[in-house]
N, CA, C and O of each residue as an XYZ file, in Angstrom:
320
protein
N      64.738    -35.370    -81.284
C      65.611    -34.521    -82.075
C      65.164    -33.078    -81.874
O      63.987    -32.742    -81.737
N      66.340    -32.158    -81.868
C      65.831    -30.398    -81.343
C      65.843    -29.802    -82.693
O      66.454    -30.308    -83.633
N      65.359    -29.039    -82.745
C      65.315    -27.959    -83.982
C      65.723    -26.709    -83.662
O      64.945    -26.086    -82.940
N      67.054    -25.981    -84.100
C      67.262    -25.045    -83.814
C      67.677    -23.876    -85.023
O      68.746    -24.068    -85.604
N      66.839    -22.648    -85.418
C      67.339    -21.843    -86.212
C      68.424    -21.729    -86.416
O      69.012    -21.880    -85.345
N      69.371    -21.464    -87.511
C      70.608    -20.668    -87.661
C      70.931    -19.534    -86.612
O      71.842    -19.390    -85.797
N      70.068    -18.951    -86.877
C      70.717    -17.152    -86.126
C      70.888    -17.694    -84.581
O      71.852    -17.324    -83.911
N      70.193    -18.323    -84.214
C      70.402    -18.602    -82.367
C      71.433    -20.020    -82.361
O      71.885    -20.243    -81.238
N      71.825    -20.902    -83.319
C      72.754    -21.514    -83.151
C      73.815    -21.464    -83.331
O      74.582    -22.422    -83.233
N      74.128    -20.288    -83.651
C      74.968    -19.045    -84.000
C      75.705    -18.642    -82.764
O      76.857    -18.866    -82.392
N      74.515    -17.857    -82.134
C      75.138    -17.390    -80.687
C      74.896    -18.676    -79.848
O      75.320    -18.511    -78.704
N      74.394    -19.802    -80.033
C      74.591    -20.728    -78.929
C      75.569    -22.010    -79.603
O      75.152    -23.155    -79.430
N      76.348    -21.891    -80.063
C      77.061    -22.657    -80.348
C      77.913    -23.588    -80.063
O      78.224    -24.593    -80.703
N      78.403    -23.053    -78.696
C      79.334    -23.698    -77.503
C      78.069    -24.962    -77.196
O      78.015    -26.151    -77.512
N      77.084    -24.011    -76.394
C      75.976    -24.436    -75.716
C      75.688    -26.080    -76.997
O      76.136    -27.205    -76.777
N      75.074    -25.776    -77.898
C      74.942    -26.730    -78.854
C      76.198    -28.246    -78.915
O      75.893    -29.434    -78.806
N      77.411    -27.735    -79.092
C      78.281    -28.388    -78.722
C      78.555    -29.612    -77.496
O      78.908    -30.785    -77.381
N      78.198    -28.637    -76.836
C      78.356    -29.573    -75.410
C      77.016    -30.804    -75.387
O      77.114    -31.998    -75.103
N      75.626    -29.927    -75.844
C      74.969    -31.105    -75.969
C      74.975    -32.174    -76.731
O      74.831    -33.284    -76.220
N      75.158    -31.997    -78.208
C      75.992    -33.036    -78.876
C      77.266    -34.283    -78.188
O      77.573    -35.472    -78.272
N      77.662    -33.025    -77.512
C      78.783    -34.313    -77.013
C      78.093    -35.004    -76.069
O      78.205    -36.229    -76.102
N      77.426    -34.525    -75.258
C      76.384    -35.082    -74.310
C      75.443    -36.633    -75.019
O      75.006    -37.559    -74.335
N      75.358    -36.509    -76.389
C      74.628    -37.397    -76.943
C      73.366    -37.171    -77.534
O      72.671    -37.997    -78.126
N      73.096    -35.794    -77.289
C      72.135    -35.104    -78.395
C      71.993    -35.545    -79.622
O      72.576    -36.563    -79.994
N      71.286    -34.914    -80.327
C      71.454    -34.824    -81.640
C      69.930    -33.591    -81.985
O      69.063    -33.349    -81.145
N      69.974    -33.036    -83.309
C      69.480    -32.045    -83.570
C      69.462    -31.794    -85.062
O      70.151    -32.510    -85.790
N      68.867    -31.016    -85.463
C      68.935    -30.165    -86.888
C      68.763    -28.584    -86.775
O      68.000    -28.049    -85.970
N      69.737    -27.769    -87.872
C      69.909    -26.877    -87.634
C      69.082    -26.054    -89.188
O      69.709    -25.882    -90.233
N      67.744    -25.682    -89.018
C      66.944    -24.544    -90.081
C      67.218    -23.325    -90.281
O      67.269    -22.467    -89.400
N      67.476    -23.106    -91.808
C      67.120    -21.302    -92.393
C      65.745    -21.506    -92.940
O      65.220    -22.441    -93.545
N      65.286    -20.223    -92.494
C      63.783    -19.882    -92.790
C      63.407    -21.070    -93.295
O      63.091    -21.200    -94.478
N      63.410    -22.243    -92.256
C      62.521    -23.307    -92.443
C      62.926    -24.302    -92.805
O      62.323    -25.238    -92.280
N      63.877    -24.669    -93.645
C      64.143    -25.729    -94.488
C      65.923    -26.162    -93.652
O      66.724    -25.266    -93.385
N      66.190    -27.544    -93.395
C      66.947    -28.035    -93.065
C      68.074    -27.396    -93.780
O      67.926    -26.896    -94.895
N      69.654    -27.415    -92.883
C      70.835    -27.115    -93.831
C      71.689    -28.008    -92.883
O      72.811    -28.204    -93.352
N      71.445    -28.670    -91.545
C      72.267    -29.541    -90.908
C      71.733    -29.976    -89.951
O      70.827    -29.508    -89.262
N      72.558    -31.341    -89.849
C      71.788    -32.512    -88.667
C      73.074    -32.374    -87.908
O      74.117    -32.479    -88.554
N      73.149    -32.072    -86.152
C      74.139    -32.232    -85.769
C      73.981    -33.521    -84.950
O      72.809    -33.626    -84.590
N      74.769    -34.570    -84.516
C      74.870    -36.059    -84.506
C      76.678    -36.427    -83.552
O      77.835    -36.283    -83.946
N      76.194    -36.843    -82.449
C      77.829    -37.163    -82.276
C      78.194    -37.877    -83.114
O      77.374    -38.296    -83.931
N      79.839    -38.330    -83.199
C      80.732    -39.051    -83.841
C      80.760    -40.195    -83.789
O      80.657    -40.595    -82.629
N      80.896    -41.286    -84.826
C      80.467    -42.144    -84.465
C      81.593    -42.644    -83.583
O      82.695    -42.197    -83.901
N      81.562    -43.661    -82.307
C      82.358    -43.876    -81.328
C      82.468    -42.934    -80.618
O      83.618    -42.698    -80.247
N      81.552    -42.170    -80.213
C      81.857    -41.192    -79.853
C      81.541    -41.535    -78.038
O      81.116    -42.669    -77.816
N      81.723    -40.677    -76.898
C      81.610    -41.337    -75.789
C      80.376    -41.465    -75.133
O      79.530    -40.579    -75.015
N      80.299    -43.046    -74.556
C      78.950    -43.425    -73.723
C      79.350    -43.814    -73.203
O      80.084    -44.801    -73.165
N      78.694    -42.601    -72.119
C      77.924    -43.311    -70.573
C      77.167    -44.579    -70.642
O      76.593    -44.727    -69.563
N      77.021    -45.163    -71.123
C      76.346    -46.724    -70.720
C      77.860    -47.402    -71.019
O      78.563    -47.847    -70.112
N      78.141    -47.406    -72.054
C      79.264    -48.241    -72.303
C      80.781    -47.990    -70.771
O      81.495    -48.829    -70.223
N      80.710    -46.934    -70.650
C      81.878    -46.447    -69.786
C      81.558    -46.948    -68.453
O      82.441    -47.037    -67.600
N      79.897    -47.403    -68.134
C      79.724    -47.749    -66.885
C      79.496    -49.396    -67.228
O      78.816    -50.060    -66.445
N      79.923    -49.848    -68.088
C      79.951    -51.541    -68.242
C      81.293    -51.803    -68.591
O      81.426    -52.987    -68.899
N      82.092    -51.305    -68.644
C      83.262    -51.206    -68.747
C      84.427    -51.021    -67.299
O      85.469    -51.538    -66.895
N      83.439    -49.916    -66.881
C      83.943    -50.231    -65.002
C      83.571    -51.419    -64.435
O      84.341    -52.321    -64.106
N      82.064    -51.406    -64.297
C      81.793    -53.149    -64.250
C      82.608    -54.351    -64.257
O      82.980    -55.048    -63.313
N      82.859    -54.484    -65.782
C      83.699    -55.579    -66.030
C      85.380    -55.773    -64.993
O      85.812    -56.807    -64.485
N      86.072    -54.208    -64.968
C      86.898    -53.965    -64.205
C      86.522    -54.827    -62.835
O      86.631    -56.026    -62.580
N      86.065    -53.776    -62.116
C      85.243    -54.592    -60.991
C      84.961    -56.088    -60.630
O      85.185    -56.600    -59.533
N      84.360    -56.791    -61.880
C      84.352    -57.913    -61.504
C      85.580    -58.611    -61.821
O      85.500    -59.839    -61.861
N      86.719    -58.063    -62.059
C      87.888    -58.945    -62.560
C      88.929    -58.562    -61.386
O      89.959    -59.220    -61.240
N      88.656    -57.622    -60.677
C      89.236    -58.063    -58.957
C      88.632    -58.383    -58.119
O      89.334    -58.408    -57.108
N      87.802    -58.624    -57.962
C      86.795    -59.524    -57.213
C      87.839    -60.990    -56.488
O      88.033    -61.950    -57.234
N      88.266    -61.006    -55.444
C      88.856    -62.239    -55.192
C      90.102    -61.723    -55.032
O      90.464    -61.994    -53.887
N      91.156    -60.952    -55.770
C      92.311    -60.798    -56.006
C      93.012    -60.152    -54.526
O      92.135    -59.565    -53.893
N      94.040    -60.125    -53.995
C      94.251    -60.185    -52.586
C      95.725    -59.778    -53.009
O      96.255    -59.928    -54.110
N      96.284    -59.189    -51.775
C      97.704    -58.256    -51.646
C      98.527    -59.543    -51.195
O      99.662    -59.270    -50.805
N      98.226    -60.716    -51.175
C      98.921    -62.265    -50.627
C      99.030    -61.589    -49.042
O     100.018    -62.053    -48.473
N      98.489    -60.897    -48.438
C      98.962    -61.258    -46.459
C      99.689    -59.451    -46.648
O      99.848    -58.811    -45.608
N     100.071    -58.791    -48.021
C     100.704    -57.450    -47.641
C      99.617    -56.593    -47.583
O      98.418    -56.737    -47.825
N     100.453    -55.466    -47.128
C      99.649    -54.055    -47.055
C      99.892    -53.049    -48.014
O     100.965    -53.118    -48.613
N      99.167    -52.188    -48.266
C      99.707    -51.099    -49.556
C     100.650    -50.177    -49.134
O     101.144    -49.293    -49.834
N     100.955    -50.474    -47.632
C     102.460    -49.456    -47.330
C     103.341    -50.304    -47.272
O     104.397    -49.815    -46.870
N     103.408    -51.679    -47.555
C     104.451    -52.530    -47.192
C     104.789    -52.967    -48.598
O     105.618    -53.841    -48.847
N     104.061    -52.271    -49.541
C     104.715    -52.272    -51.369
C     104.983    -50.923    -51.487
O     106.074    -50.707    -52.016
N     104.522    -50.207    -51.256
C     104.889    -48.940    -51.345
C     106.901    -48.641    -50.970
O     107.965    -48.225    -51.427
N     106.268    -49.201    -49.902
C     108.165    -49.332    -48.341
C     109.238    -50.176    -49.488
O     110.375    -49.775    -49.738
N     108.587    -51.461    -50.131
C     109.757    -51.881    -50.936
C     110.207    -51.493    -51.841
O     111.350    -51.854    -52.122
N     109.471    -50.549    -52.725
C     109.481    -49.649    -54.172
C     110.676    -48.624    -53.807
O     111.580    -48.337    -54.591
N     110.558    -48.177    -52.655
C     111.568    -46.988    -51.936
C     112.647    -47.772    -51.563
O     113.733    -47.475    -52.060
N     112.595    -48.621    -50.868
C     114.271    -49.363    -50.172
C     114.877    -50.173    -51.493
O     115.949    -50.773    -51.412
């Protein structure tokens, strides 16, 4: 967890932001004493989850076949 003053999370605020969304998390001090925990959302987006999720994709064409066509010879019938 980061600790960052008020006055500089102030001017870094964007910056702060992005790491949060990144999956950070942090607390934000006046002269010392906590006034906020910043924390993504819950559901908020993961990279682990988003790459087991392609995964699963992946393994669910595994096998699956154009039957003998080509991707210009579906393409050619979509048009005629």
């Amino acid at each position: 967890m980061r600790e960052i003053g008020a006055f500089e999370a102030k001017n870094r605020f964007g910056q702060l932001l992005d790491w949060v969304e990144a999956g950070g998390t942090g607390t934000i001090t006046r002269r010392g004493k906590v006034v906020a925990h910043l924390t993504p959302p819950a559901g908020a987006f993961s990279a682990e989850a988003a790459r087991a999720a392609a995964e699963r994709i992946r393994s669910r064409r595994r096998g699956v076949t154009l039957g003998g066509s080509t991707i210009a010879d579906l393409i050619g019938e979509r048009r005629g």
